[in-house]
C-alpha positions as CSV (number, residue, x, y, z in Angstrom):
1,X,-18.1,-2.7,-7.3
2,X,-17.7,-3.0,-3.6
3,X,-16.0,0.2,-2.7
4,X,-12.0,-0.6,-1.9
5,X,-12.1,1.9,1.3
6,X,-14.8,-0.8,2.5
7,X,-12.7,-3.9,2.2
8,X,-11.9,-5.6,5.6
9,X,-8.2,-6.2,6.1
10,X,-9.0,-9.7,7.4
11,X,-9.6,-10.4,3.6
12,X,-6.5,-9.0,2.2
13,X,-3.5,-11.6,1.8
14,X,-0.6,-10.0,4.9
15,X,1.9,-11.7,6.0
16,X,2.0,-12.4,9.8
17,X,4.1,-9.3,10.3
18,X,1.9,-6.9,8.7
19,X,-1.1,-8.8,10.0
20,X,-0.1,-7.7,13.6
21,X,1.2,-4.0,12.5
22,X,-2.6,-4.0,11.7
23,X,-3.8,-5.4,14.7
24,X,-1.5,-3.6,16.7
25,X,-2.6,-0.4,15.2
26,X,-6.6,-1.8,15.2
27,X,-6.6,-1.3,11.6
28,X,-9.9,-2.8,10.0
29,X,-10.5,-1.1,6.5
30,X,-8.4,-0.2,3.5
31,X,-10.1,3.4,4.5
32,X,-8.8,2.9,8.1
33,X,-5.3,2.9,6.9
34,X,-5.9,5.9,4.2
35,X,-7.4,7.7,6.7
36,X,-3.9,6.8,9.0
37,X,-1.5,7.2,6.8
38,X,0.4,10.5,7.5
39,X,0.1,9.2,11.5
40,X,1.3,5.6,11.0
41,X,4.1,6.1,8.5
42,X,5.5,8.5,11.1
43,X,5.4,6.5,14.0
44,X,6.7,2.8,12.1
45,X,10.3,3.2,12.0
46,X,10.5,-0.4,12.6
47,X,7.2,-0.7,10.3
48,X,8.7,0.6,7.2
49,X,9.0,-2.9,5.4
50,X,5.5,-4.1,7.0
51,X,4.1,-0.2,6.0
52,X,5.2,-0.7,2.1
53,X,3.8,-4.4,1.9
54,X,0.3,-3.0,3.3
55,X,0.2,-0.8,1.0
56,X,1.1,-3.5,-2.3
57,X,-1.6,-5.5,-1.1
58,X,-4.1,-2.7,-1.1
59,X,-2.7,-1.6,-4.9
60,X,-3.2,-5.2,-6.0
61,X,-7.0,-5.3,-4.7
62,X,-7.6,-2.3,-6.2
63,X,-6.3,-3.6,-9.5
64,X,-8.5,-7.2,-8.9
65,X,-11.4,-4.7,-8.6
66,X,-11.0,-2.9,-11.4
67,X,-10.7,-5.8,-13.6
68,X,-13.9,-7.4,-12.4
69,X,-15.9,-4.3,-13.4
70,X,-14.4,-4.9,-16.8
C-alpha cells in the first residue's frame, strides 16, 4: 500500500476553495498538512470550512486504501 502521508494533493478530489487553501499554503502531501496542522488550523479563521473538508478527503483516502489492501 502506497503510504497515505505520500499521496499528492493534486490527486485528492478538493473543491476549488480548498484546492487554493492548499496552494496558498504550498501544500503538496497528505504528510505536508499533518505535519502543518497545529500551524494552519491557527492561522485559517476564514479556512475553517475549507480546513475540515481537507481533512474529509484525507479520512476517505485513507478508508479507499485500506480497503484495497483487503
Amino acid at each position: 500500500m502506497k503510504e497515505l502521508r505520500n499521496v499528492k494533493l493534486d490527486d485528492l478530489e478538493l473543491s476549488v476553495r480548498a484546492r487554493a487553501l492548499v496552494d496558498r499554503l504550498d501544500l503538496d502531501t497528505v504528510g505536508d498538512v499533518l505535519a502543518r496542522e497545529q500551524d494552519v488550523a491557527t492561522r485559517m479563521v476564514f479556512g475553517v470550512s475549507r480546513w475540515a473538508e481537507i481533512c474529509e478527503v484525507i479520512v476517505g483516502k485513507a478508508a479507499e486504501m485500506m480497503s484495497e489492501d483487503e
